[in-house]
N, C-alpha and C positions, 0 to 999 in steps of 0.2 A: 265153288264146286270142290268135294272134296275126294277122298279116295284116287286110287288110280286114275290115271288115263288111259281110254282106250284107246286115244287114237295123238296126231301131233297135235300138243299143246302150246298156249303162253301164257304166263304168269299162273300157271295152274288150274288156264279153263279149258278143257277140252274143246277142239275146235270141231269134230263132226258127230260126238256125241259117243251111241255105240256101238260106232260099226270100226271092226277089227282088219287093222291095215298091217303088211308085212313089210311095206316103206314107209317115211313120210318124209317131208322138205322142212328144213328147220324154220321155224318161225325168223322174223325180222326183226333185227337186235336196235327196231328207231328208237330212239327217247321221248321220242312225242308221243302224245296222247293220240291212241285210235281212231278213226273217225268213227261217227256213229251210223254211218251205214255200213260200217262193217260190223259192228256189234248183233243190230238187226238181221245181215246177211249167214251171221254164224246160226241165228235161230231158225231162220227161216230153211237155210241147209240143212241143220239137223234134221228137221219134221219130214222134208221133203226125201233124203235117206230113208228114213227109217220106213214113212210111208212105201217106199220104194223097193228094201226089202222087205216088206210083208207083204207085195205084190200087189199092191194097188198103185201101180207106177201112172193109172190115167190121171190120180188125184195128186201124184207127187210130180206131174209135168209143169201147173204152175209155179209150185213153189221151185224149182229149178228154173223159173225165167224170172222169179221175184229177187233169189240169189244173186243172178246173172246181172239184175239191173244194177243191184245194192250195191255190188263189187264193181262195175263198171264206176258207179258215182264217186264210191271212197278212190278209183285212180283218178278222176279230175280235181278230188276235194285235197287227195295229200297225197306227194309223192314218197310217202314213208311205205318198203314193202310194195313197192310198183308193181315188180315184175309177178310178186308171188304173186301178188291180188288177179294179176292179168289171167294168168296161169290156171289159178282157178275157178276164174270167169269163165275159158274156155274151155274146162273141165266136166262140168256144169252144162255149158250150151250144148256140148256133144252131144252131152247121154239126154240133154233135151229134145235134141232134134231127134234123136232115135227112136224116141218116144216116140214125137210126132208123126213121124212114119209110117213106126206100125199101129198107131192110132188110123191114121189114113189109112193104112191097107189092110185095118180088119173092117172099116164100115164098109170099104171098097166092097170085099170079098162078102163079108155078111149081107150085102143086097142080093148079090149070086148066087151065095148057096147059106142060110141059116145054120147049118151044122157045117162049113168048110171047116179044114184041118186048123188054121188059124187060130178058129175061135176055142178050140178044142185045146191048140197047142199053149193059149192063154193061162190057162189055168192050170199050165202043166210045167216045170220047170224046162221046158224046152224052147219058152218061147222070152225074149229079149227082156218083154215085159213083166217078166216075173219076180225078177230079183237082180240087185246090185250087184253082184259076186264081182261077175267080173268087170263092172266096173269101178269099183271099191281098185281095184289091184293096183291099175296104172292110171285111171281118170280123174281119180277126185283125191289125189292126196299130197296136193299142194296145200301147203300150211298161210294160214293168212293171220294177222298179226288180232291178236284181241286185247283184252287188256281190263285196268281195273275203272274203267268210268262207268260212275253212278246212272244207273237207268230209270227214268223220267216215269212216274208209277201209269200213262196214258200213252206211255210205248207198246210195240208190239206184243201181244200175247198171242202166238200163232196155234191155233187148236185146229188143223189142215185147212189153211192157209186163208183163215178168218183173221181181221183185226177185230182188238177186242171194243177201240171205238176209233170212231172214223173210216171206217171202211175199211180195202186191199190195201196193203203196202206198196212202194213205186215199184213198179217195174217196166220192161217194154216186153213186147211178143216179138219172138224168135226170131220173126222174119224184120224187126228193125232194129237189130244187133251186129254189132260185127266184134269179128273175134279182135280181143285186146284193142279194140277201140272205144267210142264212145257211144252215149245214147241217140234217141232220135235230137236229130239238129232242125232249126231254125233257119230260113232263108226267107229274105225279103218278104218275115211275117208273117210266115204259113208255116203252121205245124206239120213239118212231115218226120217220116222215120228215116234213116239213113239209104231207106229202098226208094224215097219219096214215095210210099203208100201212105193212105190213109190212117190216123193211129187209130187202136180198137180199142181196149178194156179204157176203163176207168183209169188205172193205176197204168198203163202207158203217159195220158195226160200228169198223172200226178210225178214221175220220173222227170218229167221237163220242168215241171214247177220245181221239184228240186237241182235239177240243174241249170237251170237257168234264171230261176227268179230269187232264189234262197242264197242273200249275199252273203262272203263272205272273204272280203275287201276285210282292212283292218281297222276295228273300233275307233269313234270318235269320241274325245271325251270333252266337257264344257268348258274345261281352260283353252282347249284348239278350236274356239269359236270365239272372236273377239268382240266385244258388245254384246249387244240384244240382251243385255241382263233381265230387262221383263218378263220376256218371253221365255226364257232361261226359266226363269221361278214360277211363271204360270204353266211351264210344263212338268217340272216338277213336282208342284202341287199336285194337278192333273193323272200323270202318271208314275213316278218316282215315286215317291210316297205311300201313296196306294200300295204300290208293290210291295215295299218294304214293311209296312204297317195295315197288312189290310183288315183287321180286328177292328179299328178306328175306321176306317172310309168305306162303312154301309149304309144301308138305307138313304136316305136325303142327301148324305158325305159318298155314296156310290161312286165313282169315277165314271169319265165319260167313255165310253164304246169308240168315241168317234173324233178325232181332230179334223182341222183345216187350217194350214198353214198358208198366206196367201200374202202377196205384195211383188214387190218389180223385181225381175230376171236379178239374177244375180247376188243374192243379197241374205242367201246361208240357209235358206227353209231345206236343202235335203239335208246337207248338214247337222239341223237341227234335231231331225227325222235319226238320222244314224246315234245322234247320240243319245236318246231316248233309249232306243234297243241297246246302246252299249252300255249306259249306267246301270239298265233293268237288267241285261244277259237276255234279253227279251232274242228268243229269231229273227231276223230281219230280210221281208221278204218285197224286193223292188221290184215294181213291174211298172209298164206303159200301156198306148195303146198298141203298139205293137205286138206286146209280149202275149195279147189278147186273140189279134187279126190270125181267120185263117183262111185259105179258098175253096175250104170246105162247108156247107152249112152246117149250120148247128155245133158247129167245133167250140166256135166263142161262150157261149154260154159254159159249156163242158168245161173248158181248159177254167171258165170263173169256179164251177162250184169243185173242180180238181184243187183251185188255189186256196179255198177258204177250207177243203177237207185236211188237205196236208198243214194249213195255219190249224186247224182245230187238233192233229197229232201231235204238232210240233208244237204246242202252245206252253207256256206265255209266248205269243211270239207279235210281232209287229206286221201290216201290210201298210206296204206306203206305194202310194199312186201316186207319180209324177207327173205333171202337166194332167193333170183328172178333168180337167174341161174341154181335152179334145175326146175323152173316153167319154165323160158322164154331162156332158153339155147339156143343155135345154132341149126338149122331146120336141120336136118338127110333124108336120104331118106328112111333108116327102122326102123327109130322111127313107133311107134303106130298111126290108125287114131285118136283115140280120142286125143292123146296129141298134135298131129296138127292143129286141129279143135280149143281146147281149145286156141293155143297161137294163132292160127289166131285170135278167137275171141277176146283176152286180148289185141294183137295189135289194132285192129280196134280200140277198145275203148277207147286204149291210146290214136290214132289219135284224137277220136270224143268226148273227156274228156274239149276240148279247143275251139270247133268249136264253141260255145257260146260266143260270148265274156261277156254276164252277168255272167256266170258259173263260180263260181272259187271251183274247185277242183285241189289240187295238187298232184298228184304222185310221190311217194319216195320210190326207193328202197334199199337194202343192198346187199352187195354181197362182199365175200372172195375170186372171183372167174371173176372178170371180165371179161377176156381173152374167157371166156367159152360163155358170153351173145351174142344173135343173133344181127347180126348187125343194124337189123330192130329195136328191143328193145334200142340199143344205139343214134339213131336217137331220138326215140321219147323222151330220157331223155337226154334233148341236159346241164343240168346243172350237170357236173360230182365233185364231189371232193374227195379228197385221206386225208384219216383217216388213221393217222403213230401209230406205235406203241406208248407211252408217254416216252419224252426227261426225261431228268435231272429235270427239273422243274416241268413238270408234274407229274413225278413220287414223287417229296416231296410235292407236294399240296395234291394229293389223300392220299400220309402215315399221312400227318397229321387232313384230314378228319376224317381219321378211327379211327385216336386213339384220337379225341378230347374228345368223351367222355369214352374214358379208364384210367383206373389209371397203372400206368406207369411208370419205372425209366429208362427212355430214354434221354439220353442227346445229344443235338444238333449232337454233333459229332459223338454218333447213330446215329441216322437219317440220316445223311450224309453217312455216312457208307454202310448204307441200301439200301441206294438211288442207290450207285456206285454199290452194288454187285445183282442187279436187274435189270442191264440195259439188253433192251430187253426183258423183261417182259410186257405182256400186260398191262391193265387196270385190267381186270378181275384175271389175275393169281397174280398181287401184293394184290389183296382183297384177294385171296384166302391164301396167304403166312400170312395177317392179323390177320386171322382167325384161322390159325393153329398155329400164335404164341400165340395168347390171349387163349386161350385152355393149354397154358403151365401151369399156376397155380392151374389146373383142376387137371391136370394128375400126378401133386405130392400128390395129395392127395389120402388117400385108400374110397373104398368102403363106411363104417362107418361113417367117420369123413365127407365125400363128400356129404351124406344124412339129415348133419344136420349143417353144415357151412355156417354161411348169407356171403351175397357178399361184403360187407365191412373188411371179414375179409382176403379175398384173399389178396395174394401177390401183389407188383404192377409187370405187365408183361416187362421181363428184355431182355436185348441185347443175352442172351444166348434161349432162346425163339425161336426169331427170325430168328438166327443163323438156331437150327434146324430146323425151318420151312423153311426157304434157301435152305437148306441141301435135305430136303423133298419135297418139289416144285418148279420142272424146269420147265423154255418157254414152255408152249404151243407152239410157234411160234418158227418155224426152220428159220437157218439164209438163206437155201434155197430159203424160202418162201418170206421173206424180200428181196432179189436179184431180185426175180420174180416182186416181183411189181414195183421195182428200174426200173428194163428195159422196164416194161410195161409201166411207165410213161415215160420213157426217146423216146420211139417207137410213142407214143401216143400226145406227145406236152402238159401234164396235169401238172400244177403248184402243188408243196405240200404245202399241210397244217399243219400246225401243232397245 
């Protein structure tokens, strides 16, 4: 943006466009990069100002609760610029709620009397609703941080408070906001708003998907996954690839819509899932069945096609369903309706997640349990691979992650040792046997001497350690369970990986 500013700036973007302020709060001097609902929140306040001063403040009410969301989301996403952001959150919901008010108490009166003074004063600068003046003064000119990150050409284009695809942007209604807090929360898997009401718009649902499905944990990349090289390079193929090179992988070379990651507890399939979206820069959007459950009907299907709307703005982006064969299991004839409804809708979507061919969203699921998924769900995830428990190899590459930076009197022919009296250990149960050996120089010490010992003076963690942590942690994984999946891939025609 260039020329003046008319209002508080940062890096030279006007933050409310051009409505003419006689204060403003100095932008926040973070070094990080913006988050991107704050970028969206700057436009969607602009529109909604401007609307606002030209006295159509009924159409400029939701984008003041679209703002409201965006800004609430960027203080859970990054505490850079906290307070400004709070500040004019609550700037924002005021002259929201004032709105709302006198929206209520013109229909109110307008049933009364058609011509009350009200409706009259509407159109008159006398009435709230006409113009920002005086809320421009002291309301909304806290400055929030913008910045120069690149905007994704299927971001917002707010033309009064349209997306230009994928529908509304997140937000919540009014009433399940709280000032300088957070959006609607989550309790024991029912969507409510912070009032525990029901949520209403579309883009209420979709404000949750971003705050609570859209991770952002820190990237996994293929070196911090030890083994499963197969699987490695068949997702690569798969999806890496593609992304990088997509001129070469149409037609026939198409890539797949749809993974299924599958094999026994423990053994790196989310893992694997994270690192996909971290080499791509892909979204990464985690959900269960929970993230789905509400005690409302009809929510579950909503909150699905709320997840697959915000995967289609935010796209390239990933959805990975964990444990997907308690969500998308085999259709029952006395299952529940709600849970039929829901997987009908989650199908559909899987269908219509590819019917674009610009669209690239991919679907990944997990599951210990494949034998259980509906057969409709195995269709649509036509790229299956089998995650083994970790070999010989695998298993000395992860012992000696753990203990690189441990001090240690392990000799090779430990490790070796270890490796062999482990076999059949997952991934996670060999971390876990890690952990209860390094605790062994702990647990010689008393109370007293534990309270005041630096860590350099510990022991180094010895093969007798280990031992009892062996001793102490057996499989997770029964050798039953390992037969089970033998035969299912042997039934099934599924190549292993390893």
């Amino acid at each position: 943006m260039s020329g003046p500013s008319d209002g508080p700036s940062f890096h030279g973007v006007s933050v409310f466009g051009s409505v003419k302020r006689k204060t403003s709060v100095p932008a926040p001097t973070s070094s990080s990069l913006p988050n991107p609902s704050v970028q969206r929140a700057l436009q969607v306040a602009q529109r909604a100002v401007e609307l606002d001063e030209c006295g159509h403040a009924e159409e400029a009410f939701p984008l003041y609760q679209d703002a409201v969301a965006l800004l609430l989301a960027a203080v859970k996403q990054d505490r850079a610029g906290n307070d400004q952001i709070k500040r004019a959150a609550n700037k924002y919901l005021t002259r929201a709620e004032e709105i709302d008010r006198l929206l209520t108490l013109r229909k109110q009166q307008a049933k009364e009397s058609p011509n009350s003074k009200l409706k009259k004063d509407a159109r008159s600068n006398n009435s709230p609703l006409a113009s920002t003046k005086g809320f421009e003064k002291g309301r909304a000119s806290a400055a929030v941080p913008t910045g120069s990150m690149p905007r994704r050409p299927d971001d917002y284009d707010y033309t009064g408070g349209r997306a230009r695809k994928g529908g509304g942007g997140a937000a919540v209604s009014h009433g399940s906001v709280g000032r300088a807090g957070g959006m609607g929360e989550r309790s024991g898997g029912n969507t409510l708003s912070s009032t525990g009401a029901r949520p209403g718009r579309a883009s209420d649902l979709e404000a949750i998907v971003m705050e609570e499905m859209l991770d952002r944990s820190p990237g996994v990349t293929w070196e911090q996954i030890s083994g499963l090289e197969d699987a490695k390079h068949t997702l690569q193929e798969a999806v890496v690839l593609p992304n990088l090179r997509p001129d070469l992988f149409k037609g026939l070379r198409a890539p797949p819509r749809g993974v299924l990651l599958f094999g026994p507890p423990g053994t790196g399939k989310t893992l694997l899932a994270k690192a996909v979206a971290s080499e791509t820069g892909f979204a990464f959007f985690s959900i269960s069945a929970s993230s789905l459950v509400s005690k409302f009907l009809g929510e579950g299907e909503k909150m699905v096609r709320a997840l697959f709307q915000v995967a289609r703005r935010e796209q390239p982006s990933v959805i990975f369903i964990d444990e997907i064969d308690s969500m998308l299991g085999q259709r029952k004839d006395q299952e529940h309706e709600a849970t039929r409804r829901l997987k009908t809708e989650f199908l559909v979507q899987l269908d219509g997640a590819g019917t674009d061919n610009e669209d690239r969203i991919l679907v990944m699921g997990a599951t210990n349990l494949p034998w259980a998924l509906d057969e409709a769900v195995l269709r649509r995830l036509p790229k299956k691979i089998f995650i083994p428990l970790p070999d010989t190899i695998t298993r000395a590459t992860l012992l000696k992650n753990l203990l690189q930076s441990q001090k240690h009197a392990l000799t090779p022919n430990h490790l070796g040792e270890i490796v062999g009296r482990t076999a059949g250990y997952s991934c996670s149960d060999l971390s876990q046997v890690a952990k209860d050996a390094a605790m062994g120089p702990l647990r010689d010490l008393d109370g007293p001497v534990l309270r005041t010992v630096k860590e350099n003076q510990l022991r180094p963690i010895s093969m007798a350690d280990f031992e009892h942590a062996i001793y102490a942690i057996r499989p997770s994984v029964s050798q039953g369970t390992v037969q089970a999946f033998e035969k299912y891939m042997t039934d099934n025609g599924y190549i292993r990986h390893s």
